[in-house]
Phi, psi and omega in degrees: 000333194279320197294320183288327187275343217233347168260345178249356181268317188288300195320328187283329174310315204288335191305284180307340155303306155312324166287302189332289141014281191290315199292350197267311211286319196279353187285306167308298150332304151312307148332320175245017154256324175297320169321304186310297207279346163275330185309302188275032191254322189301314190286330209277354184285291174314277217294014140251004170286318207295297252278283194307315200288300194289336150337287195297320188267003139303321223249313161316297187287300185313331193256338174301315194302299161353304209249016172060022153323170168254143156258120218265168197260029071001282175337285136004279188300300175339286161300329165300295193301313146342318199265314172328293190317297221258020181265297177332309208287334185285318178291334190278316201264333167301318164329303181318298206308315193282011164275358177249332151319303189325302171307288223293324183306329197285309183310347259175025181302130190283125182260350166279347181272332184325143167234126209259124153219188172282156180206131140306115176328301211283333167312311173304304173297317162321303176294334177286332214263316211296338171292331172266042153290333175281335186273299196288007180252048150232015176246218183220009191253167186244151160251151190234101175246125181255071181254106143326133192293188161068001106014014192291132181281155162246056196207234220204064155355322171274313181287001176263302160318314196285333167311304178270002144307293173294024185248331199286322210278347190269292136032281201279352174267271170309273182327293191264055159269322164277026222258090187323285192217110171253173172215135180279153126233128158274145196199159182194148189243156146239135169232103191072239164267353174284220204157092171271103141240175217238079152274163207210120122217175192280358209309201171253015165052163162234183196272146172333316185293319199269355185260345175274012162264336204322308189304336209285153154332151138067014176272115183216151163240056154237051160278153212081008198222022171110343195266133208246340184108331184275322200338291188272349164307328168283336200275293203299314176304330185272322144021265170275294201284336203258297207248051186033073197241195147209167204213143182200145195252130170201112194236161168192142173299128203069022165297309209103195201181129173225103151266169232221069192250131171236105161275106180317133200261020148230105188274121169005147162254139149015287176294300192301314173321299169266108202259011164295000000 
């Protein structure tokens, strides 16, 4: 009876552990759609203000042209320029808003579409970096990859670009801003069944308080300045949940800033993976 009572106590634990689970995921969720849907009420707001304003003075220049008044060519210039401004503003806050679709969409990974095959590490990192090649030839800082070849992953190859992708891209965004020439090196290990890599850069490091945020949704300290919060939100969710790993930080100001992602080289599948 005891053995039956101690099998119907673990079952009910694992029950609850599991709602527990889901009440988080759906709590992070709820969270990060309020997040989104507050991001996105400013730009889609400027792009309907200007969108009704440049109406109303089209509509205006329109019943002028109409009524065969003359138009003096000031006017003309007036207006053209009127529309020009506000075709910027419109193109600038629509770009925000679908950079932040975009993010939310990366946080929202349809985990049935991911493509799971085998890979060589030090390839994959090759191909990412040759993809930040356009972004990083308009600077001055270097990325370094020390990835031994022969490395092979069982695991899910786009969301490990998109990790080391936002870390470089955060680099150059954050690290390197007062930075003349910084330098990144990526590095790797396999111990067993794992992959330890090693990102480094030489970067302004931050202070305890902003690295025990890093990880968090919509936390940046750019804000207003191009910086949306996600970046590394993205770095820690593909991580754990896509490709079952774990990440860790470790910075101090004028340090520089190092993570730390240790992976398995057969990585978790998916269904399985996500107890949803």
């Amino acid at each position: 009876q005891r053995t039956a009572d101690l099998g119907k106590a673990n079952e009910e634990l694992r029950l609850a552990m599991k709602q527990l689970v889901q009440t988080e995921k759906l709590a992070a969720l709820g969270s990060l759609v309020a997040g989104v849907a507050h991001e996105l009420n400013t730009p889609l707001g400027n792009v309907l203000t200007v969108a009704t304003a440049l109406h109303a003075r089209t509509e205006e220049f329109s019943e002028r042209l109409a009524s065969g008044e003359g138009l003096k060519r000031s006017m003309l210039n007036d207006f053209t320029a009127g529309c020009l401004d506000a075709a910027t503003i419109v193109e600038r806050n629509a770009q925000r808003a679908s950079n932040l679709i975009g993010s939310f969409k990366e946080v929202a990974v349809d985990q049935t579409s991911t493509r799971r095959r085998a890979f060589d590490l030090a390839t994959v990192v090759g191909e990412m970096l040759t993809a930040l090649h356009p972004t990083l030839r308009r600077t001055t800082h270097t990325v370094s990859i020390e990835v031994p070849e022969g490395i092979v992953l069982d695991s899910y190859p786009g969301p490990l670009e998109q990790v080391l992708s936002n870390l470089i891209l955060n680099s150059l965004l954050h690290g390197f801003e007062s930075m003349p020439q910084g330098e990144i090196i990526i590095s790797a290990s396999s111990d067993g069944d794992r992959v330890t890599l090693h990102y480094r850069d030489n970067g302004s490091g931050m202070h305890a308080t902003v690295a025990q945020q890093a990880f968090d949704p919509f936390f940046t300290t750019k804000l207003g300045k191009g910086g949306s919060g996600l970046g590394l939100y993205i770095v820690y969710n593909l991580s754990t949940a896509v490709l079952g790993g774990d990440i860790s930080l470790h910075s101090e100001p004028g340090k520089g800033v190092e993570f730390k992602l240790v992976l398995p080289l057969v990585a978790p599948r998916l269904a399985e993976h996500d107890d949803s």
